[in-house]
VOLO-303772 format. One line per 4 residues: number of its first residue (from 1); for each residue x negated, y negated, z negated of N, C-alpha, C, O, CB. Coordinates in pm, whole numbers. Atoms other than C-alpha are relative to their C-alpha. Glycine has a CB too. Layout:
% VOLO-303772
NUM) X:Y:Z:X:Y:Z:X:Y:Z:X:Y:Z:X:Y:Z | ...
***
This chain:
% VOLO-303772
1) -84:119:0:0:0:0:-89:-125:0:-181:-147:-79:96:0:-123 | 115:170:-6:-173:-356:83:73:-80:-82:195:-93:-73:-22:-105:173 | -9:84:78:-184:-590:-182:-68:-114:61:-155:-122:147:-39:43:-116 | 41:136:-43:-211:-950:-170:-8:-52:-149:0:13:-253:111:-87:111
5) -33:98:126:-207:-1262:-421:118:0:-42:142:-72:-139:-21:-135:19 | -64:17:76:93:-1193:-476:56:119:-75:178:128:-86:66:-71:46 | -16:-135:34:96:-859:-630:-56:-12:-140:-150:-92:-147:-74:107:100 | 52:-40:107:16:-782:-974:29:95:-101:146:93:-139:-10:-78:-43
9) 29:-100:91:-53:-510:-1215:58:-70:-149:21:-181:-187:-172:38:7 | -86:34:157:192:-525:-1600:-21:185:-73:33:294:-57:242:-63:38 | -4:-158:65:73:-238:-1814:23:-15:-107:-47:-86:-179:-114:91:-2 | -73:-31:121:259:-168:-2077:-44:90:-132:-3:206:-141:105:55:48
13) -12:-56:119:121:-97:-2454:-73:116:-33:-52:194:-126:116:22:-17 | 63:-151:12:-104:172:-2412:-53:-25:-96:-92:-136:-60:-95:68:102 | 35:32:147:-234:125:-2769:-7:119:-106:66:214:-78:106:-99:-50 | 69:-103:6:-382:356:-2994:150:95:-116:164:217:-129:-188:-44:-68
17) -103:-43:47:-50:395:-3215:129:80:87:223:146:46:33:-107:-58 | -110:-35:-122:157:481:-2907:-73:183:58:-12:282:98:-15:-168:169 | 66:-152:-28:-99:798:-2837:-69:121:-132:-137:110:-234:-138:-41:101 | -4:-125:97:-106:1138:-3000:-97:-62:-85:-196:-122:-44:-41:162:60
21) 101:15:189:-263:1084:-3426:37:-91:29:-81:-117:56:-180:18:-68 | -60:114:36:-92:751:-3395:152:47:-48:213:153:-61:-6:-105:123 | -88:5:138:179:609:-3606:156:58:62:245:126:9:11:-192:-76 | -159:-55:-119:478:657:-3280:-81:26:55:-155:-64:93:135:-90:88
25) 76:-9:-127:286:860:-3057:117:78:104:208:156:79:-159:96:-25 | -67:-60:-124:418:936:-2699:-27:124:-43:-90:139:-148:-52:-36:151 | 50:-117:-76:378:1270:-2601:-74:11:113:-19:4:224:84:61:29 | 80:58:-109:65:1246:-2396:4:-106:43:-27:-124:161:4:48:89
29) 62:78:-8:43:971:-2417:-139:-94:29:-148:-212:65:32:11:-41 | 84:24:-22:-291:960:-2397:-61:36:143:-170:9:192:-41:29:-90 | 120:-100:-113:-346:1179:-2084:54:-153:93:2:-140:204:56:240:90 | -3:120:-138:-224:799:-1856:-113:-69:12:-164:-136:101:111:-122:-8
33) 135:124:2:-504:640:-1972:-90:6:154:-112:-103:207:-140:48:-154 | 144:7:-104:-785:759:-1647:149:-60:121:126:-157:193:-130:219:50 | -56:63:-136:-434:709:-1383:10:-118:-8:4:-192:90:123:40:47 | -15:207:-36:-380:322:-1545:-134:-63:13:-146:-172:67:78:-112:-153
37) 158:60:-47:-775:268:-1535:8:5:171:-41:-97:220:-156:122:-67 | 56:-19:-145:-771:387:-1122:95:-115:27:35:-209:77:17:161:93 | -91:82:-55:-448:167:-1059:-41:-75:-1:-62:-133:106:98:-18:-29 | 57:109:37:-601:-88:-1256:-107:-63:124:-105:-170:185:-67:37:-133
41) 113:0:-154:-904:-45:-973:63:-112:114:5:-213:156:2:194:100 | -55:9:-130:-674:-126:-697:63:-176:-60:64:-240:45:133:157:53 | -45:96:20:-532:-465:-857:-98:-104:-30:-177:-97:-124:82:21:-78 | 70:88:76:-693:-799:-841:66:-81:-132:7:-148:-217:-44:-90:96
45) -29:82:125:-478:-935:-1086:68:101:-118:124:202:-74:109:-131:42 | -51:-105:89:-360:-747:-1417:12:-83:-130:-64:-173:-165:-100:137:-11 | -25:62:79:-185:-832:-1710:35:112:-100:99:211:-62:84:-98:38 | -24:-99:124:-168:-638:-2064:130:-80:-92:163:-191:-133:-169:18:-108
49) -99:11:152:102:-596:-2305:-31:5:-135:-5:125:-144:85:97:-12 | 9:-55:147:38:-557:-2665:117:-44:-127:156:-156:-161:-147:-53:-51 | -108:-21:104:288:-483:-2934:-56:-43:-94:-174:-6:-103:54:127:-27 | 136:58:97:151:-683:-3243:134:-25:-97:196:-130:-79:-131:-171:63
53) -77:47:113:399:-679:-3537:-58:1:-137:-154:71:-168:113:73:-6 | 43:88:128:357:-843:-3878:37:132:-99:100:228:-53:107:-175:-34 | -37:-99:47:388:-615:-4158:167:-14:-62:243:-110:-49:-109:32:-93 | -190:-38:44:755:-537:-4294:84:-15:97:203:-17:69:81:-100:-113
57) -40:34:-117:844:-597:-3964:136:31:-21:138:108:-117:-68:63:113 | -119:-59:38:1259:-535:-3967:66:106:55:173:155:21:74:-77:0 | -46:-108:-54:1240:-266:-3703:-71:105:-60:-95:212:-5:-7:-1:136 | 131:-138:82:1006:-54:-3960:105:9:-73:161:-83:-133:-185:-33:-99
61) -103:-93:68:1253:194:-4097:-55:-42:-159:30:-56:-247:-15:194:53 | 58:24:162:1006:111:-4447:78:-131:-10:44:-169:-122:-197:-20:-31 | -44:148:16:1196:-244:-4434:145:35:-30:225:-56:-54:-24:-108:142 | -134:-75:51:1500:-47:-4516:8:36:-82:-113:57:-74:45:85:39
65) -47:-69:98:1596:117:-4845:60:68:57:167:31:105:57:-47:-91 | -111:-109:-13:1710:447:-4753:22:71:182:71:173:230:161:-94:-58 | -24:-38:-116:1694:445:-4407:-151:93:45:-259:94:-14:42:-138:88 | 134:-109:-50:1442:708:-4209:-40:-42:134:50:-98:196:43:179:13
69) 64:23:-176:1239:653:-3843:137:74:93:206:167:52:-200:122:41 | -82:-24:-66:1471:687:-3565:180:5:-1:273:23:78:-54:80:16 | -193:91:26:1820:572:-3746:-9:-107:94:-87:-135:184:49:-98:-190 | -43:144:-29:1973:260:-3678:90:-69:-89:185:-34:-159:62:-7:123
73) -83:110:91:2071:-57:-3826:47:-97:105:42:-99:228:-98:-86:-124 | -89:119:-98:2274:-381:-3747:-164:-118:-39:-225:-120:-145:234:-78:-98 | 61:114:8:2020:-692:-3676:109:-102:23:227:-88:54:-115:-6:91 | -80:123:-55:2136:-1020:-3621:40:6:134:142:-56:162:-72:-122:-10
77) -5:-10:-140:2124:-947:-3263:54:128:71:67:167:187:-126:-23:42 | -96:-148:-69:2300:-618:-3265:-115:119:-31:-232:101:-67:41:-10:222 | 38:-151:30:2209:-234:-3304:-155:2:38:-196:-48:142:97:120:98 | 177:-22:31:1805:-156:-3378:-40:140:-2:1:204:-99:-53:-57:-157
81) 38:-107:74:1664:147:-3379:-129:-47:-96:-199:-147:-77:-31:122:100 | 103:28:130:1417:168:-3711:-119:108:70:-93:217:123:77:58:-196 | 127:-58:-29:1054:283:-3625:-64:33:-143:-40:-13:-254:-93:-101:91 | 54:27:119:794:442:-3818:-77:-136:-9:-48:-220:76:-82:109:-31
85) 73:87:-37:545:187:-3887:-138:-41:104:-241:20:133:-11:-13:-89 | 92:-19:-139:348:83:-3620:-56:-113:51:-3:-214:4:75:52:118 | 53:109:-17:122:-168:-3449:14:-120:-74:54:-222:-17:21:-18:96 | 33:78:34:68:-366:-3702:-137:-129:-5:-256:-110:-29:33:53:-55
89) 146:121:-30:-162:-713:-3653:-108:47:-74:-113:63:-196:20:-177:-60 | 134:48:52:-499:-689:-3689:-39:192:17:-149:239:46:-2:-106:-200 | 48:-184:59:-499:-259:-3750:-73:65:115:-106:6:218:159:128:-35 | 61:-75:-112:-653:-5:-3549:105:46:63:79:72:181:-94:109:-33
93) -131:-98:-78:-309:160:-3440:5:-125:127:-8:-112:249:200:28:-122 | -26:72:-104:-254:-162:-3295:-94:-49:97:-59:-144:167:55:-88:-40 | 71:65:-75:-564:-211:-3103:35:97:174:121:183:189:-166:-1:-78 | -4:-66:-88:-602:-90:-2755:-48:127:49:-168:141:25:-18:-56:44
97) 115:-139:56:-693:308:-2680:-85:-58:58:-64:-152:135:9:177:46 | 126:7:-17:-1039:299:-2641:-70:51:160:-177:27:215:-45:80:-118 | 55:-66:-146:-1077:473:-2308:67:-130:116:7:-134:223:89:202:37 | -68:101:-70:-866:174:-2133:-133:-108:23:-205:-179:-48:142:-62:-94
101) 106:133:-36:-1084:-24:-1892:19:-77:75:1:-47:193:-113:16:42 | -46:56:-127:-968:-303:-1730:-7:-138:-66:74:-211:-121:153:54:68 | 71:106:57:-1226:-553:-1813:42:-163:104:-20:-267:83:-180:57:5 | -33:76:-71:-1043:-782:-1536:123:-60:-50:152:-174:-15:-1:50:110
105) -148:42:66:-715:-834:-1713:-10:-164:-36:-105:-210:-100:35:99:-161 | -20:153:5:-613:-1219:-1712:61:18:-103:-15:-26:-190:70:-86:108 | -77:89:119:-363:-1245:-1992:52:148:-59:92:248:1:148:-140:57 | -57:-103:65:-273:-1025:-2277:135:-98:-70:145:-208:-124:-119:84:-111
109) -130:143:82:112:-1114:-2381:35:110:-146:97:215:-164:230:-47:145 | -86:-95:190:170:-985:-2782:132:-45:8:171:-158:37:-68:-72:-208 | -113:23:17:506:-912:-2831:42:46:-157:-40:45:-249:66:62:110 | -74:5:163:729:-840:-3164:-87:-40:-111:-128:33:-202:55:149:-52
113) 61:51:107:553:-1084:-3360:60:-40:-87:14:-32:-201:-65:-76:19 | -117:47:56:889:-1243:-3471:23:127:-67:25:241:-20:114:-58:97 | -5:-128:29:944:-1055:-3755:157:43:-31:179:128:-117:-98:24:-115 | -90:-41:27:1291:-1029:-3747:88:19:111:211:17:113:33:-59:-86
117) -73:-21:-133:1348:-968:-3390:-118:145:80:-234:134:119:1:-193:109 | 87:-90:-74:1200:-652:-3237:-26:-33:164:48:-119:214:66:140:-16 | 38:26:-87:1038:-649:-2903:-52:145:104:-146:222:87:-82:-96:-46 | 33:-114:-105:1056:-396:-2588:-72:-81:105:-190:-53:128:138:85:65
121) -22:21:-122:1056:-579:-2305:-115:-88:32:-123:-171:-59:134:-49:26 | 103:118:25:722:-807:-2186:91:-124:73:39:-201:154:-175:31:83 | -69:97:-51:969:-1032:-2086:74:-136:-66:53:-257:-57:76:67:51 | -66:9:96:1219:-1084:-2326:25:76:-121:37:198:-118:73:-15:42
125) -6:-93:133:1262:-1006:-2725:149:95:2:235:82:90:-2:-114:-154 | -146:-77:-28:1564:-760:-2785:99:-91:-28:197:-19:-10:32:134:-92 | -90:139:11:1799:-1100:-2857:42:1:171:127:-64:232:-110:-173:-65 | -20:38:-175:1784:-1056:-2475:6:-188:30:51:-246:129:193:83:62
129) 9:179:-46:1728:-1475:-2507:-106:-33:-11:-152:-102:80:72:-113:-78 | 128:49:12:1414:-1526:-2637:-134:52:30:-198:134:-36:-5:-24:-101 | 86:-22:-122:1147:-1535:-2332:-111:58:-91:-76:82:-206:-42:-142:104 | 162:-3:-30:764:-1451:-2364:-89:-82:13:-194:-113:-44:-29:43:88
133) 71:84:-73:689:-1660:-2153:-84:50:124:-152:-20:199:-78:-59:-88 | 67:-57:-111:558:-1408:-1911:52:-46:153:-29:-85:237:14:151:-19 | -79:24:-105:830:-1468:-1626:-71:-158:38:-123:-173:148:174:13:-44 | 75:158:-7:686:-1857:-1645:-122:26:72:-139:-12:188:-43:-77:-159
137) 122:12:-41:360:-1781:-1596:-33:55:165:-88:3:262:-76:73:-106 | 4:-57:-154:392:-1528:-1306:65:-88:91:-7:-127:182:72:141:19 | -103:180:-95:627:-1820:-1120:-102:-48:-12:-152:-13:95:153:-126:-74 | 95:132:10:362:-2051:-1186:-101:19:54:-179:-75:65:-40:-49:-124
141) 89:-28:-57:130:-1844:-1008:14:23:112:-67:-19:195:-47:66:-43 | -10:-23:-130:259:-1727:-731:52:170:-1:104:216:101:-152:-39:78 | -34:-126:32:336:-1387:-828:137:15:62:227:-69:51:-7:25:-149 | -163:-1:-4:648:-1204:-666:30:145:16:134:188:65:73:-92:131
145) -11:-158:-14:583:-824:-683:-77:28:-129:-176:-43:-147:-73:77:152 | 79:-62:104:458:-631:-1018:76:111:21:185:139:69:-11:-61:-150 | -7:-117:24:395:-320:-1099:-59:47:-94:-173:30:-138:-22:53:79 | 11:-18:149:453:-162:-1388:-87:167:-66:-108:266:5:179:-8:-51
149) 66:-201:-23:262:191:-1585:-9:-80:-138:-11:-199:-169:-185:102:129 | 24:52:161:226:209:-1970:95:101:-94:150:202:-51:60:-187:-26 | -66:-38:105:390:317:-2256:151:-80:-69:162:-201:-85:-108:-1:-87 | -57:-96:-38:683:415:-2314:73:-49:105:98:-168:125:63:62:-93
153) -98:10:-102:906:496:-2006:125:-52:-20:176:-155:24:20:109:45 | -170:10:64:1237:512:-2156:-20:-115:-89:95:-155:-105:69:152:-104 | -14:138:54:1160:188:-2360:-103:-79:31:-88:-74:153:14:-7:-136 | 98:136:-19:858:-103:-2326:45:12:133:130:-72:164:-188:-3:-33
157) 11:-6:-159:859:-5:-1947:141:-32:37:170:-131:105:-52:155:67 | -130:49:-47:1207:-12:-1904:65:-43:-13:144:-40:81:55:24:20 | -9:152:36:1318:-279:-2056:-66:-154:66:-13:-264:82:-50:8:-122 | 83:103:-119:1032:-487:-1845:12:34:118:-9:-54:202:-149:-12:-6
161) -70:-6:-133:1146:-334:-1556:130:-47:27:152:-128:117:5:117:37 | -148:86:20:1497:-427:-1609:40:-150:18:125:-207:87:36:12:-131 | -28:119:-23:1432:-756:-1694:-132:-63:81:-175:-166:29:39:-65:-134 | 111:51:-83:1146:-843:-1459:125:-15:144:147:-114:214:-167:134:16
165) -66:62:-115:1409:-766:-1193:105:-86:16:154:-116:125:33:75:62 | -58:84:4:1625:-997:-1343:-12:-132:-9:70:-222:4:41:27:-48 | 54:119:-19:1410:-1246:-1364:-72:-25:202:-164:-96:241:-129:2:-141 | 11:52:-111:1403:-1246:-986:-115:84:88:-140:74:208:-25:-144:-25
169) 137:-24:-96:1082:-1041:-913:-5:138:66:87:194:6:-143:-13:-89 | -2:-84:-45:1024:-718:-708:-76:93:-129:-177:55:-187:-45:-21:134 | 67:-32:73:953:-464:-939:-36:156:19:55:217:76:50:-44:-106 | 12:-134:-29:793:-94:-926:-69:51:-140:-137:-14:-219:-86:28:142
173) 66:-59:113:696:148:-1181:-80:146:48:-5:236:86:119:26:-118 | 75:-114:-5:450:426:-1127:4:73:-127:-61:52:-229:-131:-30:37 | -92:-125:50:630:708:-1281:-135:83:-108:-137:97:-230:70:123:171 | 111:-49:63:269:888:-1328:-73:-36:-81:-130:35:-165:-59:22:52
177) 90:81:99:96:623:-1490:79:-39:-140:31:-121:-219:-50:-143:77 | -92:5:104:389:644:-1754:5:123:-78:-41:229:-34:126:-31:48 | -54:-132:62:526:882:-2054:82:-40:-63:76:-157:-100:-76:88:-75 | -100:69:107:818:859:-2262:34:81:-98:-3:197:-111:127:-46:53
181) -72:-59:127:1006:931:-2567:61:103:6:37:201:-65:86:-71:-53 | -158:-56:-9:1294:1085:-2484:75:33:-96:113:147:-123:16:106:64 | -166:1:146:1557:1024:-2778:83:12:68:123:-77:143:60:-142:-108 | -152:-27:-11:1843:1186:-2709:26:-41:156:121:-115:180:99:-99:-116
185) 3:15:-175:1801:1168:-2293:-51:-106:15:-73:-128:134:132:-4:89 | 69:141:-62:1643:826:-2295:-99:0:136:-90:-77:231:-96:-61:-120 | 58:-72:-112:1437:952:-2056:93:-28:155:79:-125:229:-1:168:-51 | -112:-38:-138:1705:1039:-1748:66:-127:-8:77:-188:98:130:148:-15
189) -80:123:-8:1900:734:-1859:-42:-126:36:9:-216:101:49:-21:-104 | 118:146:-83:1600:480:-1815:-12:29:146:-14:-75:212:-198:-4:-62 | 28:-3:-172:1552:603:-1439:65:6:36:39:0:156:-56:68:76 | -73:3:-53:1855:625:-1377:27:-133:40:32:-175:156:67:61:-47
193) -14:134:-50:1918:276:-1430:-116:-91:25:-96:-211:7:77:-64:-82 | 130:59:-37:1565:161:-1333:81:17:155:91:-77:234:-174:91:-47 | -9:-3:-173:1693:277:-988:123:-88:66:126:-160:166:29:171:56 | -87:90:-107:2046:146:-951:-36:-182:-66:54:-263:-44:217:58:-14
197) 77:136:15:1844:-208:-1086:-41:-68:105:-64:-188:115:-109:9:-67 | 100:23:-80:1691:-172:-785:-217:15:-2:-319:12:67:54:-124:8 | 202:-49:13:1326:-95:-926:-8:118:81:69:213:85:-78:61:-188 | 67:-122:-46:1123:117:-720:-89:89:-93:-172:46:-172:-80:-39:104
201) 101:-116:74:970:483:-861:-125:16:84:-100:-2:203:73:160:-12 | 106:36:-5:640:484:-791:-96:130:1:-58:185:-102:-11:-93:-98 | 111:-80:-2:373:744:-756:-127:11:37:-147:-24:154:23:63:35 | 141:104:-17:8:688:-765:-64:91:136:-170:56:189:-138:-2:-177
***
């Protein structure tokens, strides 16, 4: 596929809490790491995600009395699922895995810093109102195609696929360079509607 200036690389969260002996690990999580390094190859421009929450964060099931990882509560902004604890600022869970090389990356965007608003999407917080600021920046550059790979499928990824194409831009996800959760079909249900979104599936 020929890339231009206006193409760019959005990898999603690969972080050391998100891969197996972390705090939420994917499932293999770790084995995307060498396909988002080659992709990475192929992109002059690339932009990182990182998940960076404060401690007591309100989607940490510990910020609950009583509640366990993978319930749900009411936020201000509607239904949450509760995590264990995870990428917290500054920790090692939350740094980046270590095998990730993509010493070219222009802008890392931290998300769920707000600690009373969780954060999937590199777009938008789950309030579905309050931006990033990523969508800005890519406009401001010239950007009008990304492509997405990272952690997880069924949520960070598809949530920024979702709203990437609602913020106007062409969006693709390389399927391979992904892994997901799968709670309760999340999985089948994210690609399903990744597709009638219009996002393209992707294969490296």
């Amino acid at each position: 596929m020929r890339r231009d200036d206006r193409d760019i690389l959005l990898i999603i969260d690969v972080q050391n809490d998100f891969c197996p002996g972390g705090a939420l690990a994917v499932p293999q999580g770790d084995e995307i790491v060498p396909a988002v390094n080659r992709l990475a190859a192929e992109f002059a421009h690339v932009v990182l995600t990182q998940d960076w929450h404060p401690r007591g964060h309100a989607s940490f099931a510990s910020s609950h009395p009583g509640k366990q990882p993978f319930e749900t509560t009411e936020l201000a902004y509607g239904q949450q699922i509760l995590w264990p604890d995870h990428c917290v600022q500054g920790t090692p869970g939350a740094a980046f895995h270590p095998g990730l090389d993509v010493p070219h990356a222009e802008l890392v965007v931290r998300k769920g810093f707000r600690s009373a608003i969780d954060s999937y999407s590199a777009f938008l917080e789950n309030d579905h109102r309050t931006p990033t600021g990523l969508a800005g920046y890519l406009n401001e550059r010239g950007f009008q195609r990304v492509t997405l790979c990272g952690l997880a499928t069924d949520f960070c990824v598809f949530y920024s696929a979702i709203d990437g194409r609602a913020a106007g831009f062409e969006i693709g996800v390389v399927t391979n360079a992904c892994r997901g959760i799968d709670v309760d079909g999340s999985l089948g249900r994210a690609l399903r509607s990744m597709r009638e979104a219009g996002v393209s599936l992707l294969t490296q």
